[in-house]
PQR file with spaces between the fields and no chain letter, atoms N, CA, C, O and H, PARSE charges and radii, in Angstrom:
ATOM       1  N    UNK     1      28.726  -61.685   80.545 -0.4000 1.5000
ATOM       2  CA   UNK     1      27.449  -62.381   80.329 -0.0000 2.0000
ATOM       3  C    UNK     1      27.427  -62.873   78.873  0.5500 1.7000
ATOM       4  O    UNK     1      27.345  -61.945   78.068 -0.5500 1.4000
ATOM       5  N    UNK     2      27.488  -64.269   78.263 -0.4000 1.5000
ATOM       6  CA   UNK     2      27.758  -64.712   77.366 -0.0000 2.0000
ATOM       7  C    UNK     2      26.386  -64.379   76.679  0.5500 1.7000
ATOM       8  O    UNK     2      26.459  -64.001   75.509 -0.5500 1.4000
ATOM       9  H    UNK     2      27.555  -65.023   78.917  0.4000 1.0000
ATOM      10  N    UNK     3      25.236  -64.465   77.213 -0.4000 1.5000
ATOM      11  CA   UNK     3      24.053  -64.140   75.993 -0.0000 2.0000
ATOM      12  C    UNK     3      23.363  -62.360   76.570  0.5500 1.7000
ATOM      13  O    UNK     3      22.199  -62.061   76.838 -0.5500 1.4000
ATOM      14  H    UNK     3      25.177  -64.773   78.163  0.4000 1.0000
ATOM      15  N    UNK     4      24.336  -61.681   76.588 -0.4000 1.5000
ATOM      16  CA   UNK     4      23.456  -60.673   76.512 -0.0000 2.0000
ATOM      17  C    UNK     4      23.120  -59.900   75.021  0.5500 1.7000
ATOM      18  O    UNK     4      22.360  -58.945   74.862 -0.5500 1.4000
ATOM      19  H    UNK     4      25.281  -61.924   76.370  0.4000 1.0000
ATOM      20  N    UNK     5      23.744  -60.454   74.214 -0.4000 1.5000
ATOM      21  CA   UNK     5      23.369  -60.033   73.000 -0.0000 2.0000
ATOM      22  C    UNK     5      21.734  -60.753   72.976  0.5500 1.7000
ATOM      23  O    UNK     5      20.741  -60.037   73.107 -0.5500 1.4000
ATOM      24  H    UNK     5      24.361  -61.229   74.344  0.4000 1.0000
ATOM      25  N    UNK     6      21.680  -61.594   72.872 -0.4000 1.5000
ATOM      26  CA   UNK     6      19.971  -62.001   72.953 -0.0000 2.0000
ATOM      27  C    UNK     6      19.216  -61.612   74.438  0.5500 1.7000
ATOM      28  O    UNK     6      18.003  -61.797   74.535 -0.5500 1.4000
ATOM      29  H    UNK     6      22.487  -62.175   72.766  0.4000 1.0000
ATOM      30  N    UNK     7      19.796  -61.204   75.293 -0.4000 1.5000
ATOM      31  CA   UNK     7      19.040  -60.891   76.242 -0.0000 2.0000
ATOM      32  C    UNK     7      18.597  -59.188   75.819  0.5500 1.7000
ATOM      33  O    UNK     7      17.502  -58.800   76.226 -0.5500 1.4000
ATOM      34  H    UNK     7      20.782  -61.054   75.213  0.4000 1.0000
ATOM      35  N    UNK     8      19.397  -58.300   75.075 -0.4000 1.5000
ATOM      36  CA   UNK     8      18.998  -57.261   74.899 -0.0000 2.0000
ATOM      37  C    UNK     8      18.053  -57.197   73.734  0.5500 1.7000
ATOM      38  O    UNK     8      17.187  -56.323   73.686 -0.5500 1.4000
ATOM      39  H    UNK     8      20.287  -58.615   74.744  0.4000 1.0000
ATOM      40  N    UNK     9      18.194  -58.072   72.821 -0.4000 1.5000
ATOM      41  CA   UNK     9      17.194  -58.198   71.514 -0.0000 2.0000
ATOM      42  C    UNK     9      16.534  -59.059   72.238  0.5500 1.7000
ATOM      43  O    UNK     9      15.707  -59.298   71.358 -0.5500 1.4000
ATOM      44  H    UNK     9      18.898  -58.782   72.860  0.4000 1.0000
ATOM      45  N    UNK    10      16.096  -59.943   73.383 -0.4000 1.5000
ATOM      46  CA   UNK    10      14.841  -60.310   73.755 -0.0000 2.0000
ATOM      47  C    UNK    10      13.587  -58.422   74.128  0.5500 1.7000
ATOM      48  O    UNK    10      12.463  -57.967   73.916 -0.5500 1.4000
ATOM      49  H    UNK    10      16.767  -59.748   74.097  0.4000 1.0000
ATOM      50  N    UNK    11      14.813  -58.098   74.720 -0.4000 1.5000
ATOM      51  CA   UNK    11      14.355  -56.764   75.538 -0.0000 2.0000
ATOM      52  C    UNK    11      13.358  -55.957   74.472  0.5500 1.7000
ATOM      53  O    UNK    11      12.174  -55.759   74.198 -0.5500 1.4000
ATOM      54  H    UNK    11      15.726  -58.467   74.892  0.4000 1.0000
ATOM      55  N    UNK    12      14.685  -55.648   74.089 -0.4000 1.5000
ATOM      56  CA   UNK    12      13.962  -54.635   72.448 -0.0000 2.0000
ATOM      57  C    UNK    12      12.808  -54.670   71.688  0.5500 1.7000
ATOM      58  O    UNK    12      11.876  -53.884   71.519 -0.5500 1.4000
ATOM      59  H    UNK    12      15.647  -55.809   74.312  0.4000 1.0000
ATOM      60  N    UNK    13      13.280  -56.511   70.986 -0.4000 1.5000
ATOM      61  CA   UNK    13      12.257  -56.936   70.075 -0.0000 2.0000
ATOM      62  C    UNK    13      10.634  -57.419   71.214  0.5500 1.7000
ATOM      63  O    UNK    13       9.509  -57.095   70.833 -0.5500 1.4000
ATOM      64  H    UNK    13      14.037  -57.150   71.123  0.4000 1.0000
ATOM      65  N    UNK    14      10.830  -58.084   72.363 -0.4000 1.5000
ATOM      66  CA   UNK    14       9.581  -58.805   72.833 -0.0000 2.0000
ATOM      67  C    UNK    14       9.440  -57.825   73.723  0.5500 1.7000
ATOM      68  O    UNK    14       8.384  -57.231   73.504 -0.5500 1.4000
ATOM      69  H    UNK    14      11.744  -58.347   72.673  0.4000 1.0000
ATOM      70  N    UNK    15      10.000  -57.406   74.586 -0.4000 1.5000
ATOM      71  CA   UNK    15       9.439  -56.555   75.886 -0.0000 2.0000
ATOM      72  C    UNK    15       8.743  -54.904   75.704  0.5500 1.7000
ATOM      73  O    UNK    15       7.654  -54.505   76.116 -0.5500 1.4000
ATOM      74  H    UNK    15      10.858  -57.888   74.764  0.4000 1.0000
ATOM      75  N    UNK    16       9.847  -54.122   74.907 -0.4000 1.5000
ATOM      76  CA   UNK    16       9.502  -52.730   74.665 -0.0000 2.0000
ATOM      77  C    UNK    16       8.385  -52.993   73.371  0.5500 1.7000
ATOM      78  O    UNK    16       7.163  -52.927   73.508 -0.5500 1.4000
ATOM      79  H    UNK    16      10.732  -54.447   74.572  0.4000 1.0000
ATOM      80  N    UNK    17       8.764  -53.159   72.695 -0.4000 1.5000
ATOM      81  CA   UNK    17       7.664  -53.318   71.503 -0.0000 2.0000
ATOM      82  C    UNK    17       6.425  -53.490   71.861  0.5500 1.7000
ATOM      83  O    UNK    17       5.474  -52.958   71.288 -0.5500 1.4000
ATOM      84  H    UNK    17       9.757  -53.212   72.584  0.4000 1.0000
ATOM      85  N    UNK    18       6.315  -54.509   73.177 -0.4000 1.5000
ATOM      86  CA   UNK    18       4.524  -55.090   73.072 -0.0000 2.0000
ATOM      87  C    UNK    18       4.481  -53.991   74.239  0.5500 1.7000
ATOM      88  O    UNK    18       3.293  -53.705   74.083 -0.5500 1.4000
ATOM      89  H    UNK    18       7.087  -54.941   73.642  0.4000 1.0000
ATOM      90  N    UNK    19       4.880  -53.183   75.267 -0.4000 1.5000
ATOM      91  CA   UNK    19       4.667  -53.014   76.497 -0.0000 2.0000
ATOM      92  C    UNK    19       4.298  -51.305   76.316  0.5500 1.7000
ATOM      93  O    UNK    19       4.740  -50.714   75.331 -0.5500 1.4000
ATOM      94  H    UNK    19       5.845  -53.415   75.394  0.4000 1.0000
ATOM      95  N    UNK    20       3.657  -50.750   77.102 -0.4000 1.5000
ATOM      96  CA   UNK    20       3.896  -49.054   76.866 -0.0000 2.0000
ATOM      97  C    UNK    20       5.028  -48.309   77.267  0.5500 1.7000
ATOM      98  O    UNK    20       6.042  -48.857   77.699 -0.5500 1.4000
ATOM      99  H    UNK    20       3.298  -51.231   77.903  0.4000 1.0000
ATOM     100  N    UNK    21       4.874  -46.810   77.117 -0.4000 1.5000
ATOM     101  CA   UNK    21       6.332  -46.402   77.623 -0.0000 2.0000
ATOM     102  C    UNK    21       6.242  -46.280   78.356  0.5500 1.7000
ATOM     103  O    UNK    21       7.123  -45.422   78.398 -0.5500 1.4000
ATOM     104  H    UNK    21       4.050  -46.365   76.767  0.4000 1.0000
ATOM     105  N    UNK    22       5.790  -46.339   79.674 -0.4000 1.5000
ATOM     106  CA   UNK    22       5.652  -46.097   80.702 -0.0000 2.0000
ATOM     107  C    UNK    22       6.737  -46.844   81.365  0.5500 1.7000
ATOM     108  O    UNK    22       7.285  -46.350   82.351 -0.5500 1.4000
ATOM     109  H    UNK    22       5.074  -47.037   79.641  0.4000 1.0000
ATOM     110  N    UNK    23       7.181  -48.292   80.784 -0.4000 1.5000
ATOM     111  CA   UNK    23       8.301  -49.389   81.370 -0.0000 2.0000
ATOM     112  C    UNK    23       9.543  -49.108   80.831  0.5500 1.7000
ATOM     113  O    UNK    23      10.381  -49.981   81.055 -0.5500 1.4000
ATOM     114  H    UNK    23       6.735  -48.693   79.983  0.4000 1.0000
ATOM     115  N    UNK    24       9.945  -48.080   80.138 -0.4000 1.5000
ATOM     116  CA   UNK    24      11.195  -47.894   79.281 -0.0000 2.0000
ATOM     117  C    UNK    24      12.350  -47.517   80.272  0.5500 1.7000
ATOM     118  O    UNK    24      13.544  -47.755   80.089 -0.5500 1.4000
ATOM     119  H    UNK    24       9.264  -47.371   79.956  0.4000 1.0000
ATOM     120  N    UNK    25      11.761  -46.857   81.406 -0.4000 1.5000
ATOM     121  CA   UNK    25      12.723  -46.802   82.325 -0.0000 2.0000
ATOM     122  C    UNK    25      13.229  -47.544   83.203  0.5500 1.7000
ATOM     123  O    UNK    25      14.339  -47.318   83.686 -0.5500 1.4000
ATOM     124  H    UNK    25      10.791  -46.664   81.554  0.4000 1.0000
ATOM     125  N    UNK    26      12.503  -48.515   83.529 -0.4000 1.5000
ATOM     126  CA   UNK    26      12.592  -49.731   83.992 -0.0000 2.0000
ATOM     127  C    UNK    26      13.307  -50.719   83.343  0.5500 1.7000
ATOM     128  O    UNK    26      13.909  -51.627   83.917 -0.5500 1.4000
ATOM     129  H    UNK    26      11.602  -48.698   83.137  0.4000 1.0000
ATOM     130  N    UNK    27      13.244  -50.547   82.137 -0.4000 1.5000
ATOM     131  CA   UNK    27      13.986  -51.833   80.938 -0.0000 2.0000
ATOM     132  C    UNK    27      15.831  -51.133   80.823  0.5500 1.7000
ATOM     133  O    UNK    27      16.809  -51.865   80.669 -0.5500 1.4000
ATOM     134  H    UNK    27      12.755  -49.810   81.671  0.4000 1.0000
ATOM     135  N    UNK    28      15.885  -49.841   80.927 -0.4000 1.5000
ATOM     136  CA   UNK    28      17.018  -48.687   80.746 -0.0000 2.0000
ATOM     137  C    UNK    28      17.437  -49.260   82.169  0.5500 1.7000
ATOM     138  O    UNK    28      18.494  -49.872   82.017 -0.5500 1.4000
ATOM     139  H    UNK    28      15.091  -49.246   81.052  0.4000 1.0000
ATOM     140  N    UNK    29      17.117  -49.290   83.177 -0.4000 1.5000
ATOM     141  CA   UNK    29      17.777  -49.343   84.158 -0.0000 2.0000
ATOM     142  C    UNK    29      18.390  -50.806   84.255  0.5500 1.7000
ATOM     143  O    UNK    29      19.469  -51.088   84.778 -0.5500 1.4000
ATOM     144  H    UNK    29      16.258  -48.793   83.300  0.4000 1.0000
ATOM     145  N    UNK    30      17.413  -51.764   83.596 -0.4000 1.5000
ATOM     146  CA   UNK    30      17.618  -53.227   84.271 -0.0000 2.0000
ATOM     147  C    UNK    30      19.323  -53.363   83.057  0.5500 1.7000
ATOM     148  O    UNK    30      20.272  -53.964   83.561 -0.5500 1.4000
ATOM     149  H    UNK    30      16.537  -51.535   83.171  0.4000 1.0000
ATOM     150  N    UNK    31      19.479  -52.877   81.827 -0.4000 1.5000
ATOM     151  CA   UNK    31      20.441  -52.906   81.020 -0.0000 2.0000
ATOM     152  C    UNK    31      21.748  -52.745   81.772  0.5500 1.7000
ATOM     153  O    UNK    31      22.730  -53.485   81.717 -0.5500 1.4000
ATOM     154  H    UNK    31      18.709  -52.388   81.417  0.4000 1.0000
ATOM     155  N    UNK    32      21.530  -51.324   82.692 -0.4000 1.5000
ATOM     156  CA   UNK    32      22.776  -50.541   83.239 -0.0000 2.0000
ATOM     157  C    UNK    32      22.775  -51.545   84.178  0.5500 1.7000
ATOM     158  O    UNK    32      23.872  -52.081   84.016 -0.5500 1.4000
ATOM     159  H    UNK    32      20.732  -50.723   82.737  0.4000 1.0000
ATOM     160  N    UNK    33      21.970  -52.354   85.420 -0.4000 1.5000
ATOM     161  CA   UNK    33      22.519  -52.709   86.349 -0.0000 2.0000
ATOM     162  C    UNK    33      23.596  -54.436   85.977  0.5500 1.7000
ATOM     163  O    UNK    33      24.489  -55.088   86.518 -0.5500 1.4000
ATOM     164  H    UNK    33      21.079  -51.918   85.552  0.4000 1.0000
ATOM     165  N    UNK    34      22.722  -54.484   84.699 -0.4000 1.5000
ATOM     166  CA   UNK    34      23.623  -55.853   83.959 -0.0000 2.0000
ATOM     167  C    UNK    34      25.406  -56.052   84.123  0.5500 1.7000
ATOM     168  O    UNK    34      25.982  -57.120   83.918 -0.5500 1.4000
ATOM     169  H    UNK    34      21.997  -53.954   84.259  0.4000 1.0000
ATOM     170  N    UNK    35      26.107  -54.716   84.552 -0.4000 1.5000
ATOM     171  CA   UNK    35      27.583  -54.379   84.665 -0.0000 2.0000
ATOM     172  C    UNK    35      27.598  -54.729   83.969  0.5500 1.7000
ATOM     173  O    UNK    35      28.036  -55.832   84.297 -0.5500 1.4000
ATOM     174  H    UNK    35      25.639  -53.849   84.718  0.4000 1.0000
ATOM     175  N    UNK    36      27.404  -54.784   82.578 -0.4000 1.5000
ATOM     176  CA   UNK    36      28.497  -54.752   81.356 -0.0000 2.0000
ATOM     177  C    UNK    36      28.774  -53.513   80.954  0.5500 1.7000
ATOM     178  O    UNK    36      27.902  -52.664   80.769 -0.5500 1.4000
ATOM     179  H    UNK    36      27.048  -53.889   82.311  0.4000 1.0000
ATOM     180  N    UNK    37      29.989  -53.327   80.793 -0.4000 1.5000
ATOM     181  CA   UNK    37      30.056  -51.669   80.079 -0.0000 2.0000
ATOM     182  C    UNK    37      29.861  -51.309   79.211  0.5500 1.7000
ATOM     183  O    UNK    37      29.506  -50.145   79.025 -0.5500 1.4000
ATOM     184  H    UNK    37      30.697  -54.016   80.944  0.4000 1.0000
ATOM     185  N    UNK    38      30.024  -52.206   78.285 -0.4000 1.5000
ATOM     186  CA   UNK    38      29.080  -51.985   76.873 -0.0000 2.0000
ATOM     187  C    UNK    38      27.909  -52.575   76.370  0.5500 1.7000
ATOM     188  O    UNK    38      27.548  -52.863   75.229 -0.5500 1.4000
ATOM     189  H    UNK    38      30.313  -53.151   78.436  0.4000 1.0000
ATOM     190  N    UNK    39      27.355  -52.699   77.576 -0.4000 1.5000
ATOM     191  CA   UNK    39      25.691  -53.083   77.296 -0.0000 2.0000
ATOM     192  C    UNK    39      24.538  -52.260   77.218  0.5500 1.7000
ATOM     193  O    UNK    39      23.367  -52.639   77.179 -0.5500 1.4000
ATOM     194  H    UNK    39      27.649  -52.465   78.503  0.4000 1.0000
ATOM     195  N    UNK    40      25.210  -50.472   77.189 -0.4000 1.5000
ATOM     196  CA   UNK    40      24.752  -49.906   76.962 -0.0000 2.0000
ATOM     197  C    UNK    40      24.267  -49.812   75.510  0.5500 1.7000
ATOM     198  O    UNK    40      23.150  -49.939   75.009 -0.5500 1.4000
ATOM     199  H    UNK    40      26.161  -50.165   77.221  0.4000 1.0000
ATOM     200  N    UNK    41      26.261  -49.373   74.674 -0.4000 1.5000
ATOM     201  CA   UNK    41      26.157  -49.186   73.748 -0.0000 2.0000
ATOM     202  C    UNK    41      25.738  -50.421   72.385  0.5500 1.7000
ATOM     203  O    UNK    41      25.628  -50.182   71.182 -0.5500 1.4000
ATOM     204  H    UNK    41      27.168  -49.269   75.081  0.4000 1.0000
ATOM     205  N    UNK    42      25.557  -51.893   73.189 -0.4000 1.5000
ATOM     206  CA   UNK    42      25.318  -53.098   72.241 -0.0000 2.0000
ATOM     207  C    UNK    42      23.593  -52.540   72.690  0.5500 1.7000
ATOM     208  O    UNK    42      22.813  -52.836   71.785 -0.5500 1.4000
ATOM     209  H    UNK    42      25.647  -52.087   74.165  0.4000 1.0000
ATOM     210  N    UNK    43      23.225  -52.151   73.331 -0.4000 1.5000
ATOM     211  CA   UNK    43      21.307  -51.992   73.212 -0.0000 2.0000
ATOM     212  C    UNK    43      21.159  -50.792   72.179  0.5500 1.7000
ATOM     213  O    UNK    43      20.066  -50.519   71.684 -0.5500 1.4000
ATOM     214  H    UNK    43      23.859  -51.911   74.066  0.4000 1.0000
ATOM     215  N    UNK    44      22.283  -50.113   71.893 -0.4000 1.5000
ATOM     216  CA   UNK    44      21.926  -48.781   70.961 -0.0000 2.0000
ATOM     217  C    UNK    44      21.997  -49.389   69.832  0.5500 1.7000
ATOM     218  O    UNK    44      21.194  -49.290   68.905 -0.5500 1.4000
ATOM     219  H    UNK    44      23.171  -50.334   72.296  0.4000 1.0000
ATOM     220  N    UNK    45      23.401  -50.332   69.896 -0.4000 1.5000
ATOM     221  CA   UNK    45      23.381  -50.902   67.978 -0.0000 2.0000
ATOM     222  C    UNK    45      22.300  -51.581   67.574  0.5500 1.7000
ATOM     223  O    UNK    45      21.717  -51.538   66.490 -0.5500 1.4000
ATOM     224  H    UNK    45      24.054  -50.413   70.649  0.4000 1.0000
ATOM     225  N    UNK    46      21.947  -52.598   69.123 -0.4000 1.5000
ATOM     226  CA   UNK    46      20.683  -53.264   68.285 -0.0000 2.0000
ATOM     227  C    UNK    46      19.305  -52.659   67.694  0.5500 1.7000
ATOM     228  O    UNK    46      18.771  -53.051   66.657 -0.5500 1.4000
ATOM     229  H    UNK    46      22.420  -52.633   70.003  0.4000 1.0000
ATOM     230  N    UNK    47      18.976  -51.956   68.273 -0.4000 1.5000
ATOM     231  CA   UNK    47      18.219  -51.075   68.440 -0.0000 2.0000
ATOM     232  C    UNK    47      17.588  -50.127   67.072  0.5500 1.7000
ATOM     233  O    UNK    47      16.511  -49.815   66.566 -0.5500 1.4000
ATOM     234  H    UNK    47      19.410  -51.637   69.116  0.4000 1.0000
ATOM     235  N    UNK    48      19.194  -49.906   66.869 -0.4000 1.5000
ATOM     236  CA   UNK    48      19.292  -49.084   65.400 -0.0000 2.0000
ATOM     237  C    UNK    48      19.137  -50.198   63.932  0.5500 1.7000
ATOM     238  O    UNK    48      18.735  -49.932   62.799 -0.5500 1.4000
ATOM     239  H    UNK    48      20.070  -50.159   67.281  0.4000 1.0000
ATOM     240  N    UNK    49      19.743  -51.777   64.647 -0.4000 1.5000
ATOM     241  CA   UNK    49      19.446  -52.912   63.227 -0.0000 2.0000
ATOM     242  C    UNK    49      18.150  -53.418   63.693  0.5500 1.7000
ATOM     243  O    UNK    49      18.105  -54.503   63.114 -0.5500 1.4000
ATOM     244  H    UNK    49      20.069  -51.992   65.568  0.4000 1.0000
ATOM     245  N    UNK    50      17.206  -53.332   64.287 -0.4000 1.5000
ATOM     246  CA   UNK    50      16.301  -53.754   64.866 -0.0000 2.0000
ATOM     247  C    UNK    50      15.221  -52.499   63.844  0.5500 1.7000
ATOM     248  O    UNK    50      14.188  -52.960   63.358 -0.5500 1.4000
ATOM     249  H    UNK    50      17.243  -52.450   64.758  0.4000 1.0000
ATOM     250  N    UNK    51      15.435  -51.508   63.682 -0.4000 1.5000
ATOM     251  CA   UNK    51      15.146  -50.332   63.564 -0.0000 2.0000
ATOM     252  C    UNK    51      14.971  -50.259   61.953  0.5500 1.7000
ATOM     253  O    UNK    51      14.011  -49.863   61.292 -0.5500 1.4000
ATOM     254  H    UNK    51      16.274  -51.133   64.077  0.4000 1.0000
ATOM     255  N    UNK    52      16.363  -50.835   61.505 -0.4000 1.5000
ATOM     256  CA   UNK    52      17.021  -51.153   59.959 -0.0000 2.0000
ATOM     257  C    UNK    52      15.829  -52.237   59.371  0.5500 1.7000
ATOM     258  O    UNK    52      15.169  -52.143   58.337 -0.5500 1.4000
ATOM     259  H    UNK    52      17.143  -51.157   62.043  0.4000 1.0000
ATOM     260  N    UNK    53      15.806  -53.354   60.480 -0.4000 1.5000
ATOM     261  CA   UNK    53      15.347  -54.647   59.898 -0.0000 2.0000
ATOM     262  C    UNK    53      13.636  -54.034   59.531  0.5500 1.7000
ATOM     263  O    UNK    53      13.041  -54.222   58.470 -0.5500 1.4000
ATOM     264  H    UNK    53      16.343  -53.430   61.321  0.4000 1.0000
ATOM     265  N    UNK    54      13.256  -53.485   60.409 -0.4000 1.5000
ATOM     266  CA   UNK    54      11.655  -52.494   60.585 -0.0000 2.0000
ATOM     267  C    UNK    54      11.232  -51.776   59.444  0.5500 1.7000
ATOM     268  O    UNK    54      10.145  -51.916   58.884 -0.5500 1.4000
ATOM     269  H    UNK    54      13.739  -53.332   61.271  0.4000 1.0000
ATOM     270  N    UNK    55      12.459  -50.728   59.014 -0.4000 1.5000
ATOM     271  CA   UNK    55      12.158  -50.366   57.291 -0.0000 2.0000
ATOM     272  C    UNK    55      12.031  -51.020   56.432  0.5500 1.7000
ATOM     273  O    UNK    55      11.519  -50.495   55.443 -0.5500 1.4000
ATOM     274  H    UNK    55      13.342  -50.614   59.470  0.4000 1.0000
ATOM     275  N    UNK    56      12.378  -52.327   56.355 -0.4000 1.5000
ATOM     276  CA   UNK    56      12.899  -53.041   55.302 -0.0000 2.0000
ATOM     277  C    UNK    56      12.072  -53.594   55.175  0.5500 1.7000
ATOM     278  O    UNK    56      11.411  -53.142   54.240 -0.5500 1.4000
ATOM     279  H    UNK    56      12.794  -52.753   57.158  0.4000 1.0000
ATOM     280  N    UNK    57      11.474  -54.751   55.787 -0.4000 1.5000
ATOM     281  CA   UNK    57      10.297  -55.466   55.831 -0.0000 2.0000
ATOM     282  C    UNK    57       9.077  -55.748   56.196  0.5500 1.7000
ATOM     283  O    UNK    57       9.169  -55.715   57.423 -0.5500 1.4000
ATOM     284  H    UNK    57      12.011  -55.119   56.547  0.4000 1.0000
ATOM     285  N    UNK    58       8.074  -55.985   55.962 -0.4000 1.5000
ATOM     286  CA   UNK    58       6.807  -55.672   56.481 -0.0000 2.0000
ATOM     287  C    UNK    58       6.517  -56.586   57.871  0.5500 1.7000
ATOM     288  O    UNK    58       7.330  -57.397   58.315 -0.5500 1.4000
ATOM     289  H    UNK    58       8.000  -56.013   54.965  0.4000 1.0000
ATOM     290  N    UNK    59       5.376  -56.334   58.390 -0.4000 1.5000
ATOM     291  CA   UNK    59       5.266  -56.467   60.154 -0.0000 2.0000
ATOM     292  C    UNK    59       5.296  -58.204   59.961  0.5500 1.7000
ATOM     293  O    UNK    59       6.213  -58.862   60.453 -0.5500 1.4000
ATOM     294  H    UNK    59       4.716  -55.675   58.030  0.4000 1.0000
ATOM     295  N    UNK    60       4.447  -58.686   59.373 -0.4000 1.5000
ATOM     296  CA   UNK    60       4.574  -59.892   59.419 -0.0000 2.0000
ATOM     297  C    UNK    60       5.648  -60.542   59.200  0.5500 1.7000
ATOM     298  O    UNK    60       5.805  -61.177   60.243 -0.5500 1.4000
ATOM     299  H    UNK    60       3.702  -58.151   58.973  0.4000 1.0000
ATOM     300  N    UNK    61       6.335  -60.744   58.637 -0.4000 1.5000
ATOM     301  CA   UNK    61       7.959  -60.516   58.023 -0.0000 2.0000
ATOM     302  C    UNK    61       8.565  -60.695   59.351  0.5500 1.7000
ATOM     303  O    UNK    61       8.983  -61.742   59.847 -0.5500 1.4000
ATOM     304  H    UNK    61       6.208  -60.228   57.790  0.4000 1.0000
ATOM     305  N    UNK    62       8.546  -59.536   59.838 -0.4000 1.5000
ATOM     306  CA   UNK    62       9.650  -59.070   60.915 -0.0000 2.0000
ATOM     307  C    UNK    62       9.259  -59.659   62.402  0.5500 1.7000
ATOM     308  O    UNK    62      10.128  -59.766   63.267 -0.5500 1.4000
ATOM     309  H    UNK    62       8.207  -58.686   59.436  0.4000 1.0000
ATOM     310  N    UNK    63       7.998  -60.004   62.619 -0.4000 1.5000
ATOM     311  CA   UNK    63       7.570  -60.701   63.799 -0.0000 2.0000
ATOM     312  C    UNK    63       8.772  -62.467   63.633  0.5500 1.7000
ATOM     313  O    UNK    63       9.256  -62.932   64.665 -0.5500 1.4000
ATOM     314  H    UNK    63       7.292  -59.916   61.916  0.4000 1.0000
ATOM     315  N    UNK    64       9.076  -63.261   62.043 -0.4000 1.5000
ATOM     316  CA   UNK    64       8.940  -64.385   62.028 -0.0000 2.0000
ATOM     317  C    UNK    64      10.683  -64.164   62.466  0.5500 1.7000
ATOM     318  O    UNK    64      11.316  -64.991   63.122 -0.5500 1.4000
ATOM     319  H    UNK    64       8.683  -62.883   61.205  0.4000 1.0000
ATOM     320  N    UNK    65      11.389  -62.527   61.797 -0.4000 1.5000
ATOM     321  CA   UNK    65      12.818  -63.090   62.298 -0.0000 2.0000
ATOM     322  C    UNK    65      13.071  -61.891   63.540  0.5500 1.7000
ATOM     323  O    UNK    65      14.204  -61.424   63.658 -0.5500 1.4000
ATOM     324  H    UNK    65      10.874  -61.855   61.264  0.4000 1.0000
ATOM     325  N    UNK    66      12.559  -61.677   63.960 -0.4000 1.5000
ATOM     326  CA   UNK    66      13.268  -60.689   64.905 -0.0000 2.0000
ATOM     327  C    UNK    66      13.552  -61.457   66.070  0.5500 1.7000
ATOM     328  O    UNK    66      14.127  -60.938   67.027 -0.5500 1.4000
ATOM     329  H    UNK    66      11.639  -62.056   63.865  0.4000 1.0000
């Protein structure tokens, strides 16, 4: 899948962020059924620079590049 790098930082940054946890398992599952094998571990890296980018800069900030 050529854009799952933005399909998982769509996930991350727009879906989990605005949504409750209640959908996290639902978003976890839709990743795994993607068959990529490392679309696990590319949702952990982003996740963690997504995470990086969050300390660093303030909310407004981070809404314009995430």
């Amino acid at each position: 899948m050529p854009n799952l790098s933005w399909f998982i930082n769509y996930i991350l940054c727009k879906r989990v962020s605005q949504t409750g946890s209640n959908l996290y398992p639902l978003y976890i599952e839709l990743i795994k059924q993607i068959g990529v094998k490392s679309s696990i571990e590319m949702t952990v890296l982003q996740a963690i620079e997504t995470f990086r980018k969050c300390m660093l800069i303030d909310e407004e900030l981070f809404i314009l590049v995430a």
